[in-house]
C-alpha positions as a Markdown table, in Angstrom:
| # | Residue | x | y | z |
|---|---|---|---|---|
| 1 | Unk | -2.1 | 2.2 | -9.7 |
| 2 | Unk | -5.5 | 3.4 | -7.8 |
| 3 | Unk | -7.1 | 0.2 | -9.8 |
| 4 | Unk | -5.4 | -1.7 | -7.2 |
| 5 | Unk | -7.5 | -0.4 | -4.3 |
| 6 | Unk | -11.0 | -1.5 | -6.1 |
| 7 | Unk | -11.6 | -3.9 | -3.4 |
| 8 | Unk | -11.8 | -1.8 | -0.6 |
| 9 | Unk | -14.5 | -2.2 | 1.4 |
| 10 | Unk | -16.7 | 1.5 | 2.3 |
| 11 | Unk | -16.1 | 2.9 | 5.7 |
| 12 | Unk | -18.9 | 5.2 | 6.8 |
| 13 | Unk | -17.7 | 5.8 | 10.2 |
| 14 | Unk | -15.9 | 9.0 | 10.0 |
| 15 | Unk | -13.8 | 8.5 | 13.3 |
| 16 | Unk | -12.2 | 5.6 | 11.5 |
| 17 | Unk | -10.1 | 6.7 | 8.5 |
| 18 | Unk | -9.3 | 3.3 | 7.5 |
| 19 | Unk | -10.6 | 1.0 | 5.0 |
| 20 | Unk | -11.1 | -3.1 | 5.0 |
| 21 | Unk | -9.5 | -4.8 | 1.5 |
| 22 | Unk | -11.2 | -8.0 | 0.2 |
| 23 | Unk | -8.2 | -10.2 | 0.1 |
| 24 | Unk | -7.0 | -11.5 | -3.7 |
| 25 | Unk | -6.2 | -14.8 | -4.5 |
| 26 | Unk | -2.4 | -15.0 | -4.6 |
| 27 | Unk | -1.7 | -11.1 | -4.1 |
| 28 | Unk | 1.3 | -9.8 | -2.1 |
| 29 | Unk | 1.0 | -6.0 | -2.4 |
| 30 | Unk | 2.5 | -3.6 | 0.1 |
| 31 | Unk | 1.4 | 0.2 | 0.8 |
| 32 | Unk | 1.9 | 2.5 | 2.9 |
| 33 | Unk | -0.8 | 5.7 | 2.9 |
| 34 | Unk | -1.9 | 4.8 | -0.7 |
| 35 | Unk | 1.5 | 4.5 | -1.9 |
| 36 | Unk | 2.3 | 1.1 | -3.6 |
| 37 | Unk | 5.4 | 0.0 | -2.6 |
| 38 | Unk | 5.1 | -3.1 | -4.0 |
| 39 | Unk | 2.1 | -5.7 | -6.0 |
| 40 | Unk | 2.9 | -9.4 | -7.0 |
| 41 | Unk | -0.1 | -9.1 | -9.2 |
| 42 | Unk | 1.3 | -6.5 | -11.2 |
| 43 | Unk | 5.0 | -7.5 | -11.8 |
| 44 | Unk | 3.9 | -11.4 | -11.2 |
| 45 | Unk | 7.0 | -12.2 | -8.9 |
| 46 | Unk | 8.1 | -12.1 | -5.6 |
| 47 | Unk | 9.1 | -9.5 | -3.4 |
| 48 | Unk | 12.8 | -8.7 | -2.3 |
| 49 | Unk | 11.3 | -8.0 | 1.6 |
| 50 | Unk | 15.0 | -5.9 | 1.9 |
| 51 | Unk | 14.0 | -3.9 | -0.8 |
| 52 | Unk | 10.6 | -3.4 | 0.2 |
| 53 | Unk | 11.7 | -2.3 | 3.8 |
| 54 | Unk | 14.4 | 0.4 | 2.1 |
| 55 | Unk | 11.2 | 1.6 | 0.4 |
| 56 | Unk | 9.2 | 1.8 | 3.3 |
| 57 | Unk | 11.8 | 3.4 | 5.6 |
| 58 | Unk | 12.1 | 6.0 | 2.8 |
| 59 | Unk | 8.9 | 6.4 | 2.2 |
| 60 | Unk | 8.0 | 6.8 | 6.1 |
| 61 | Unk | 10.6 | 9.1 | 6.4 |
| 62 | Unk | 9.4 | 11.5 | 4.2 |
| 63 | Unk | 5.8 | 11.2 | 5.7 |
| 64 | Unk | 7.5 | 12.3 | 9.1 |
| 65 | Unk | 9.4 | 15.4 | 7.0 |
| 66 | Unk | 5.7 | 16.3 | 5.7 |
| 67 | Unk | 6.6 | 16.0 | 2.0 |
| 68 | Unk | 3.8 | 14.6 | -0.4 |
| 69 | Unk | 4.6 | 11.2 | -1.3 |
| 70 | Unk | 1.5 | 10.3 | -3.8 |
């Protein structure tokens, strides 16, 4: 799933981790530290936002516990 992230725009300044995304026509994709949660443009429908939320929750919860979650 790293294809996904080919549109990131580089970042040289090293006090800021984060990266820009060039937006794509009709994507919905949501990630949290690298981890896809979910992409519209891979399984071509719409999200359930409930779902997606129980993921992130899950997901953010382990980040807080320190376990590796790629």
């Amino acid at each position: 799933m790293s294809d996904i992230y080919c549109q990131l725009i580089p970042n040289d300044d090293s006090a800021d981790p984060y990266y820009q995304v060039m937006p794509r026509m009709g994507a919905m994709e949501v990630s949290i530290n690298g981890v896809l949660l979910f992409s519209k443009c891979l399984c071509g429908l719409w999200p359930h936002y409930g779902a997606i939320a129980q993921r992130a929750a899950e997901v953010a919860a382990a980040i807080d516990k320190g376990e590796d979650i790629s």
